[in-house]
C-alpha positions, -999 to +999 in steps of 0.1 A: +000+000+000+012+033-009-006+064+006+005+101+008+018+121+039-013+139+052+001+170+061+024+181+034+014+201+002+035+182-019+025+146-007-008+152+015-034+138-006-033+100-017-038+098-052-034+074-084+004+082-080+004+070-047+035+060-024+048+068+008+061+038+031+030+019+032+019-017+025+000-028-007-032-042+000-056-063-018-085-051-037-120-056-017-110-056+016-142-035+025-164-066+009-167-104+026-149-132+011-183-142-004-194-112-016-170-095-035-192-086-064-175-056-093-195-049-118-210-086-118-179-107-117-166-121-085-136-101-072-105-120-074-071-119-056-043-114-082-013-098-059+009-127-057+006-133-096+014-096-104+043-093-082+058-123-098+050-110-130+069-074-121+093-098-106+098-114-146+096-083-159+127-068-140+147-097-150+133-096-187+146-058-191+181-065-178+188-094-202+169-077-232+201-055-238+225-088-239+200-103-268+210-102-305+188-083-329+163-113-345+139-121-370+157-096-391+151-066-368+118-066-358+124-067-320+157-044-319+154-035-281+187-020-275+186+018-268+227+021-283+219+000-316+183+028-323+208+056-323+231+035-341+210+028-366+203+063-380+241+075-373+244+045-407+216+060-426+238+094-428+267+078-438+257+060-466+262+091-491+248+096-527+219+111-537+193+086-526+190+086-489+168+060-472+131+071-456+128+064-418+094+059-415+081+057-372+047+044-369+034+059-335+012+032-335+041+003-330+061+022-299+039+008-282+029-030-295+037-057-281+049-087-298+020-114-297+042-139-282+066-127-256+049-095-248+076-075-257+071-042-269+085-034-301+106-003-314+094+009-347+105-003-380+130+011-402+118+015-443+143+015-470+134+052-479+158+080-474+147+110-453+161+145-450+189+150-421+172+176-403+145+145-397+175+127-377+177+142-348+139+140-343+137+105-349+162+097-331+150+108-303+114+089-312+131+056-317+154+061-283+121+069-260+109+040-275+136+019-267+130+030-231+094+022-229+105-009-240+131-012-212+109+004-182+131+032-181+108+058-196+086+073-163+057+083-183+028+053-186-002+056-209-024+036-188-014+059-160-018+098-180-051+103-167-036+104-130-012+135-143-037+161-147-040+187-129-054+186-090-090+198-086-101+229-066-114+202-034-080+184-038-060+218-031-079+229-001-076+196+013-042+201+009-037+232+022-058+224+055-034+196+057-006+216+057-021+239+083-032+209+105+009+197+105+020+233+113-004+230+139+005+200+158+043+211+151+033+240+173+014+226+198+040+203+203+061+232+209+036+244+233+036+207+251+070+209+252+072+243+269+047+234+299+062+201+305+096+220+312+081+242+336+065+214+351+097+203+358+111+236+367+135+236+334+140+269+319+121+275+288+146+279+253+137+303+228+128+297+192+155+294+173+130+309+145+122+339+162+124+370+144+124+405+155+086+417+153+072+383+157+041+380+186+061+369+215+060+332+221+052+339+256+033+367+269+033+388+303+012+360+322+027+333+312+006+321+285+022+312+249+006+325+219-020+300+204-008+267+180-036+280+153-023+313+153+009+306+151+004+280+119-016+311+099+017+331+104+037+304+096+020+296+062+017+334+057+054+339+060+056+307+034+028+322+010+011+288+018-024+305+018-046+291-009-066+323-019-046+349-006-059+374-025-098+384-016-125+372-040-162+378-044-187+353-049-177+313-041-140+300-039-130+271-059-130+236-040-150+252-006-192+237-016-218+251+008-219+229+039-182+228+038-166+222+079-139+241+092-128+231+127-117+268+136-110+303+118-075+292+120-086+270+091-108+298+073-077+318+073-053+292+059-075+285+027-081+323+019-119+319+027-123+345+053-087+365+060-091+370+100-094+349+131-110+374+151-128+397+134-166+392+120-162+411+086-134+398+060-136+430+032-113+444+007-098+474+009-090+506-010-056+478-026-084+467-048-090+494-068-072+483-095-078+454-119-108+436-123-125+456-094-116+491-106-154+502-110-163+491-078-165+507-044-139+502-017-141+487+013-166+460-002-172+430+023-167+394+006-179+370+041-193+374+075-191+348+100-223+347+123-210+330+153-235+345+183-202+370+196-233+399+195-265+407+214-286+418+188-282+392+160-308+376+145-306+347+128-333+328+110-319+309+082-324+323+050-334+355+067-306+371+089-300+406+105-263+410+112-247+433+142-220+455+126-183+451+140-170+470+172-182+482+202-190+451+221-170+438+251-139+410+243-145+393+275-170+373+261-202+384+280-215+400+244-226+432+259-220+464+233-200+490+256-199+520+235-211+530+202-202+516+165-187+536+139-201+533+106-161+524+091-138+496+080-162+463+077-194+484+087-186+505+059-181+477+037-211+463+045-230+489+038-219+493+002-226+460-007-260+476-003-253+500-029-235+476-053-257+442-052-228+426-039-238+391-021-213+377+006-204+341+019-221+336+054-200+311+075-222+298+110-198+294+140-214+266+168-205+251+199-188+221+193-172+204+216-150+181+184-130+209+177-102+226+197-111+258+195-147+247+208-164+255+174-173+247+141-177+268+112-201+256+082-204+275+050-242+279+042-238+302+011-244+337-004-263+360+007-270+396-003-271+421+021-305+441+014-304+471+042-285+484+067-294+509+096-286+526+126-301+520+158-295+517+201-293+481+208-301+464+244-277+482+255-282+515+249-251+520+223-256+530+186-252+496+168-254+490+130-276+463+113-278+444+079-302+423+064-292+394+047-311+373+026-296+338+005-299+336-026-317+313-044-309+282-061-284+272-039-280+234-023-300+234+012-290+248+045-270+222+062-273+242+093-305+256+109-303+288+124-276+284+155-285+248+164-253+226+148-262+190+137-233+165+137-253+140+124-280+117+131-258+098+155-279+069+172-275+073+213-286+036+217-287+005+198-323+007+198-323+035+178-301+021+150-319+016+115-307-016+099-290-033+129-278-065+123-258-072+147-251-051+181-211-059+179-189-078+155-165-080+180-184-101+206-172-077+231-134-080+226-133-042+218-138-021+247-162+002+222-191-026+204-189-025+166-226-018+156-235-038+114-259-023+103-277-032+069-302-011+051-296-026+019-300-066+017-335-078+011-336-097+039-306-083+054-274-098+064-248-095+092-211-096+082-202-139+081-168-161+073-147-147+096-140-147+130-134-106+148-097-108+172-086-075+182-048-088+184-026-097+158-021-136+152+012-152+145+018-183+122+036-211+140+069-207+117+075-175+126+087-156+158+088-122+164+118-105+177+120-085+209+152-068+202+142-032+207+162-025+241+140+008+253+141+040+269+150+047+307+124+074+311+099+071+342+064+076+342+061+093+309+087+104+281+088+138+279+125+152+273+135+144+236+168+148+240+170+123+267+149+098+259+162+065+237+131+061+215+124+096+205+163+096+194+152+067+166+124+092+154+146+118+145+154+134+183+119+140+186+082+122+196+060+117+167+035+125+187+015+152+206-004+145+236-031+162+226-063+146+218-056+115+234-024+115+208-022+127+173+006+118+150+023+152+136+030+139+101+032+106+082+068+091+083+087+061+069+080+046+107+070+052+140+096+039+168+069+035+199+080+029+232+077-009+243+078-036+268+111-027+281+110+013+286+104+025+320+074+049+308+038+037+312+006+036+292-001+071+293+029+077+282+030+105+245+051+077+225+023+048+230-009+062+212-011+036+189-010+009+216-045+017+227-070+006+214-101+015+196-116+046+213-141+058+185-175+047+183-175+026+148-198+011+128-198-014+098-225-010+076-237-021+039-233-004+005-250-008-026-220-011-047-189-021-028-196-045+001-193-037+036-174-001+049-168+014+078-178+051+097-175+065+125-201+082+150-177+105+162-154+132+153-117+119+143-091+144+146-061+145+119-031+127+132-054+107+155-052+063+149-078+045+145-071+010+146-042-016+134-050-039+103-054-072+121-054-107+110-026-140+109+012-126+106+026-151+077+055-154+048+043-142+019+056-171+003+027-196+018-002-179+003+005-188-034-021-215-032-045-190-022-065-170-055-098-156-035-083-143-005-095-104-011-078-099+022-038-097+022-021-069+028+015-067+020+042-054+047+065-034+019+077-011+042+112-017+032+103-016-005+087+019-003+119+029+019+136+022-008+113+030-035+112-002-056+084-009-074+073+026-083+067+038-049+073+072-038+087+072-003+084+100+020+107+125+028+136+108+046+135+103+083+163+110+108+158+078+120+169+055+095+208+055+097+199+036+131+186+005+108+216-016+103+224-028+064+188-018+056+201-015+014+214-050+020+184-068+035+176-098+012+176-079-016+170-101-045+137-109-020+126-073-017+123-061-052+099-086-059+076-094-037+076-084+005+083-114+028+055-108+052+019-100+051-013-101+071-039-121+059-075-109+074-093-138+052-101-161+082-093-138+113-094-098+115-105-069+132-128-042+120-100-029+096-105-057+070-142-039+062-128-005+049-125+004+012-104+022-009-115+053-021-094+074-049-096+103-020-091+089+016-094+108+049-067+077+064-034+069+058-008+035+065+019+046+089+043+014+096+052+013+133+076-004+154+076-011+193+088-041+209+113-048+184+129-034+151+128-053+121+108-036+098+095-065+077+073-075+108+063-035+114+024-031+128+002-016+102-018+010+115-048+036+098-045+072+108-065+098+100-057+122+073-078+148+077-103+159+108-132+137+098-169+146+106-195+116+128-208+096+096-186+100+069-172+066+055-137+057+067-113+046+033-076+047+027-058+044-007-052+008-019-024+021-040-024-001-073-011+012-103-034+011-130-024-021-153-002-036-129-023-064-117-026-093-145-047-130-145-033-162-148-033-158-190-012-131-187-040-107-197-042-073-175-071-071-154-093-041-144-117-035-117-142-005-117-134+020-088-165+026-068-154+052-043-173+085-057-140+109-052-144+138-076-108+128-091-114+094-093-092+072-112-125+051-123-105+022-117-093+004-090-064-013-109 
């Protein structure tokens, strides 16, 4: 499997190109063994035949240039001998010069036979010189797509188009969210040393005029603020320039967990206040013939006395005036200026606005969330004393029509219908698939059988089986911290992940950013449980739920809010060699360990940006390597035995991510597989994670490449699944 860091702009978002030090997995894991149904054939397991195949193929190109040129030059495969051959055509002299004739329909044939593709036949025509050159070039890039060395794949030119609009602001959010928990680890960091009395060191990053870190009380300056800054300073905003109307990629209904986030994209351009406008900078350009300021959003978040908010109808308090403590009381009068003023001429102009609600929320850290519901056009505006007795500006807003529906309803927030019970599930099939193993049940729930089913032909274990021929090491000595890790510097396990925790405590423990692997504390450190460097070791602690599709088998959601960075479970099954499932051809359920491959980016996988950690793994280039670039030693097979993991799909546009990690000892062949969370994901929304297949890289026992249709839905979906 080959998934995408989730917080960096150039490797956030999982896509067709897919890598990043994660194990393959097979196709229709989110569907029972019997019930793997794709477009009315039965889903069948192929891995062990493709990598095989790959595994030919490799040694096919290496002896191809130690061939002789036969049946009279119809296969010429040797890049030297296609330059070669024109060099001859020029030195032939005379008048009469022979044609080279390229049919662009041959680069690419394959002979009918061995498979191999053929370079282009040479005519006896002459051609001019200047054509040389040119063909040369034709007949040598041939010659590499012939050899595999040519990185561009026909099969795979769809996945090279540009990103979409939704794909960018996923990114960028992304990119704020790892800023962020960079920060707060700062910020965790910073209490736990006065905790201990230590004296707190300065940012090395700090710049004269920055906010101080640290203000006259004590408190530091918030993580979220501190990431807008950062991407700021960067130019990592999205939209930094102000626009009217709808942004690209941001639909109405569209959840951000704080203005923080607002900020980041370019959707509204300040934290605090209500207004976001453009200024008297805008004159020029497209907006010369407007009027300046002009608002472009409000955000109606309850911070005033004497809004009113009725949906489509809304009358907005101005800005200013009101008391910052947070009692909402206006304290002296508002001055019709700034965002009032801009406001106000969007009354004169026709100019409609994007109105983001703000609700209590007690998912996101900064104890909101902010939904987009829209434009609305702001109708009137006028002056009057408000409750409390201060001159206070109003607008009328009214949406617009033709817009999707409200997804909020006035200031009431709905995360969901979220059952509170089993009794009020629709569809239940079964209360838990875990038979109480997990300390949170595991609702199935099936609205679309006729009678429904619950999941069969496998049985739920919420720890990882190992086969009888294999035992796993425990040579990871551990750290001599006590109670919990906290000091970096000191502690032996944070040393192998670069001189730093992967984690943040926050939020029960979020991983910062995806990395080639996780070094946990284990069995022999002195910390316990609780301990920053163990949040994968814990468990299921989100409410989830397996439920039927009409198209693609079982998935999974969850009823809660997942943060980004925060697990959710381990891919569970029976630990095995690779090498003993070749009998098996239905088994929709193996997922490859590769984490060495991707390390070392074999097989077309893009590994992630290197970690400080991996000079500590001895001879790791050296590690049965004829093995390794065929196909990985270990695998988990969920076919018989699994946990809740083997029910989620693959989507084209995953809100999870594979993150190898290691704890009780350090041979990364055997690491754990563990799902993360990509993004913050909202109660309900299906949980799936990038099966990372190449498009044509999976081929049946004739040889012939197979395809499966990709069901996922993803705006920039690759329509297939390989």
């Amino acid at each position: 499997m080959v998934v995408q860091s989730p917080h960096s702009v150039e490797s956030s978002v999982p896509t067709a190109k897919t890598g990043n030090g994660t194990p393959k997995i097979q196709p229709g894991k989110g569907l029972p063994a019997k019930d793997n149904v794709s477009g009315g054939q039965r889903r069948t397991s192929a891995r062990l035949q493709a990598a095989k195949q790959r595994a030919e193929k490799v040694l096919l190109s290496k002896r191809r240039v130690e061939r002789l040129d036969e049946d009279g030059g119809q296969r010429a495969e040797k890049e030297l001998l296609s330059k070669r051959r024109v060099e001859r055509l020029d030195e032939d002299g005379g008048s009469s010069r022979k044609k080279i004739a390229v049919d662009a329909g041959n680069v690419n044939s394959k002979h009918p036979q061995s498979g191999i593709h053929q370079l282009p036949e040479i005519s006896s025509d002459r051609t001019e010189p200047k054509m040389n050159e040119k063909v040369a070039k034709m007949v040598e890039r041939a010659a590499k797509i012939s050899e595999g060395l040519d990185g561009t794949n026909a099969a795979n030119a769809p996945n090279i188009a540009e990103k979409s609009a939704h794909i960018k602001v996923k990114e960028t959010i992304r990119l704020f969210n790892k800023h962020y928990l960079h920060l707060v680890q700062e910020e965790e960091k910073r209490c736990a040393a006065v905790k201990v009395g230590k004296k707190v060191p300065k940012s090395r990053n700090a710049k004269k005029g920055d906010v101080p870190e640290v203000d006259g009380k004590g408190k530091a300056k918030r993580p979220d603020l501190k990431a807008i800054s950062k991407m700021m300073e960067n130019n990592e905003v999205l939209y930094p320039e102000k626009r009217i109307g709808n942004l690209p990629g941001i639909d109405v209904g569209h959840r951000f967990y704080s203005r923080a986030e607002m900020v980041a994209v370019g959707f509204h351009s300040h934290w605090l206040n209500g207004i976001d406008y453009m200024g008297q900078s805008y004159r020029k350009g497209e907006y010369e013939h407007y009027i300046f300021p002009l608002a472009v959003a409000i955000v109606l978040s309850g911070m005033y006395e004497d809004d009113l908010d009725n949906a489509e109808d809304v009358v907005y308090t101005g800005q200013g005036g009101h008391d910052l403590t947070g009692n909402k009381r206006q304290i002296r009068d508002q001055v019709l200026e700034r965002g009032n003023l801009a406001l106000k001429n969007c009354v004169d102009l026709g100019v409609a606005v994007r109105v983001i609600r703000g609700h209590e929320s007690t998912s996101s850290y900064s104890g909101k969330v902010y939904t987009y519901d829209g434009l609305y056009k702001v109708v009137q505006y006028w002056a009057e004393k408000g409750i409390s007795g201060f001159t206070v500006f109003k607008y009328r807003l009214r949406r617009l029509e033709g817009q999707p529906t409200l997804t909020t309803s006035q200031v009431q927030f709905t995360h969901g219908r979220v059952p509170k019970s089993p009794s009020e599930i629709r569809g239940l099939v079964c209360e838990d698939i875990s038979g109480g193993q997990e300390d949170v049940p595991i609702p199935a729930t099936n609205l679309v059988d006729d009678p429904p089913v619950a999941p069969t032909g496998f049985a739920y274990c919420k720890s990882m089986k190992v086969a009888r021929n294999i035992k796993l090491p425990d040579n990871a000595a551990g750290c001599d911290c006590k109670g919990v890790c906290w000091d970096p510097k000191t502690c032996a396990c944070a040393k192998l992940n670069g001189s730093d925790f992967p984690y943040v405590q926050r939020d029960g423990g979020r991983l910062i950013e995806a990395k080639h692997l996780v070094f946990e504390c284990g069995p022999k450190c002195g910390c316990g449980p609780s301990c920053v460097n163990r949040a994968s070791q814990r468990g299921l602690k989100y409410r989830l739920e397996v439920f039927r599709t009409p198209r693609k088998g079982w998935a999974v959601r969850s009823w809660d809010f997942i943060p980004a960075g925060a697990p959710v479970c381990e891919y569970i099954g029976v630990l095995t060699r690779t090498e003993e499932l070749d009998n098996v051809s239905e088994n929709n359920y193996i997922f490859d360990i590769d984490c060495l491959q991707t390390m070392r980016g074999l097989g077309g996988r893009e590994a992630r940006q290197q970690d400080a950690s991996l000079p500590v793994i001895e001879n790791m280039h050296k590690i049965d390597e004829q093995r390794s670039e065929s196909v990985p030693e270990f695998c988990v097979d969920a076919g018989a035995i699994g946990n809740v993991a083997r029910f989620i799909n693959h989507s084209c546009e995953p809100n999870l991510f594979i993150q190898c990690v290691l704890s009780v000892h350090q041979d990364i062949k055997l690491a754990r597989v563990m799902l993360f969370a990509a993004d913050n994901i909202p109660p309900l929304q299906e949980l799936t994670y990038d099966y990372g297949y190449a498009l044509d890289s999976v081929h049946g026992p004739d040889g012939e490449v197979k395809r499966m249709p990709c069901y996922c839905g993803a705006e920039d979906c690759r329509k297939r699944l390989f």
